[in-house]
C-alpha positions as CSV (number, residue, x, y, z in Angstrom):
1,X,-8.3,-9.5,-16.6
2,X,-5.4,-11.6,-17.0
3,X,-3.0,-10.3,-14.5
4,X,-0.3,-12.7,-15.6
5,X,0.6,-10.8,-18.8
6,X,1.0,-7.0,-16.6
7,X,3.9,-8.6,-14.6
8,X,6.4,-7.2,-14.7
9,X,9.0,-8.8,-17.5
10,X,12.4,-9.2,-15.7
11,X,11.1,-10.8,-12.7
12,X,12.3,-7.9,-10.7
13,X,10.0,-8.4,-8.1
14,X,6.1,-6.6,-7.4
15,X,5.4,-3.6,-8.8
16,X,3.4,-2.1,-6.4
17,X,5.1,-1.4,-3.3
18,X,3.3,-0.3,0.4
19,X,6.0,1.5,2.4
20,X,6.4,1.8,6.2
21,X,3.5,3.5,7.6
22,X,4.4,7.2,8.7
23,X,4.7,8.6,11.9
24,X,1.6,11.1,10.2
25,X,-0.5,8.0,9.4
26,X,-0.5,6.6,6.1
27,X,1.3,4.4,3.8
28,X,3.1,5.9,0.8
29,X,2.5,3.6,-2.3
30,X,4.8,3.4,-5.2
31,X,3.8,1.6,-8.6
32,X,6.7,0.7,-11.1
33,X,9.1,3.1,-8.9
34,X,6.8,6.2,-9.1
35,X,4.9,8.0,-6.1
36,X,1.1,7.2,-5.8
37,X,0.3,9.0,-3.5
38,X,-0.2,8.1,0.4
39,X,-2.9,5.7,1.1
40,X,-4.6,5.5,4.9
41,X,-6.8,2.5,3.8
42,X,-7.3,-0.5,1.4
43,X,-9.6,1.9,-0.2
44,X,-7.3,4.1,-0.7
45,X,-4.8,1.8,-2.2
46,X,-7.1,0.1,-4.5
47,X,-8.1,3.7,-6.2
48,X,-4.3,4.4,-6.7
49,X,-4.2,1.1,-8.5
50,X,-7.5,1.9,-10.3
51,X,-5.6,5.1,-11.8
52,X,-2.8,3.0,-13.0
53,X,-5.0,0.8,-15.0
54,X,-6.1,-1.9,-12.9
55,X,-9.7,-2.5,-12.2
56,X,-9.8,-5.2,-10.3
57,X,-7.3,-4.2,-7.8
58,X,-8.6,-4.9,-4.5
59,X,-8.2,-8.8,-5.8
60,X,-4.5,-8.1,-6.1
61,X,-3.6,-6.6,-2.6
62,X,-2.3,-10.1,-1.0
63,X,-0.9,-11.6,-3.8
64,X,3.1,-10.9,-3.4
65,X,3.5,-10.8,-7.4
66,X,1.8,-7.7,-7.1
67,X,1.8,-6.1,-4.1
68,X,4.8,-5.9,-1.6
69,X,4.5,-4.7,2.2
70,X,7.2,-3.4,3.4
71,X,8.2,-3.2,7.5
72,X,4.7,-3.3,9.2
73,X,1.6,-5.5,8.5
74,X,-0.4,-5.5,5.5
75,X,-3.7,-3.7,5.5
76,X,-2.6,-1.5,8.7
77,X,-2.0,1.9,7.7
78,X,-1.8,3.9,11.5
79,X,1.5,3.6,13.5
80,X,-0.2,5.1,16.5
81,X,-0.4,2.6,19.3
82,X,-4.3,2.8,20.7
83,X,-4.8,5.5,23.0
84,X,-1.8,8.1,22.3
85,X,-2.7,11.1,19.5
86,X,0.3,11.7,17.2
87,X,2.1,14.0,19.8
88,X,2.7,11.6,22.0
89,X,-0.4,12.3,24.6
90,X,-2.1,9.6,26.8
91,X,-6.1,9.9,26.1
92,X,-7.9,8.1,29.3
């Protein structure tokens, strides 16, 4: 697929965009300004981007033209440090 020819035409940046990760879990994705859905994996994220027309997505996911990562680290989708549940509690 040529990917060069999908970009977006006034430059304005990616057009996919992975937001902060939620204090649920999860990663809401936006393409071209509209709600994907909320991914909690690549895999996730690459069938959003299969819906929106592009195949070969999980090529795309670390090339900046494409995808943007906003606050957090790409590819991480939990916020929950390792050992705490989502309310807050210690498991030992």
């Amino acid at each position: 697929m040529n990917h060069e020819r999908a970009q977006p035409e006034d430059g304005s940046g990616a057009p996919v965009v992975v937001h902060r990760a939620t204090g649920a879990g999860g990663r809401r994705v936006t393409i071209r300004a509209r709600n994907a859905g909320v991914a909690h994996s690549d895999t996730d994220l690459v069938e959003f981007l299969r819906r929106a027309g592009l195949p070969d997505a999980s090529e795309l996911l670390d090339d900046p033209r494409w995808v943007r990562w906003q606050d957090g680290r790409p590819h991480e989708y939990d916020t929950t440090p390792p050992g705490h549940t989502d309310h807050g509690v210690v498991i030992r």
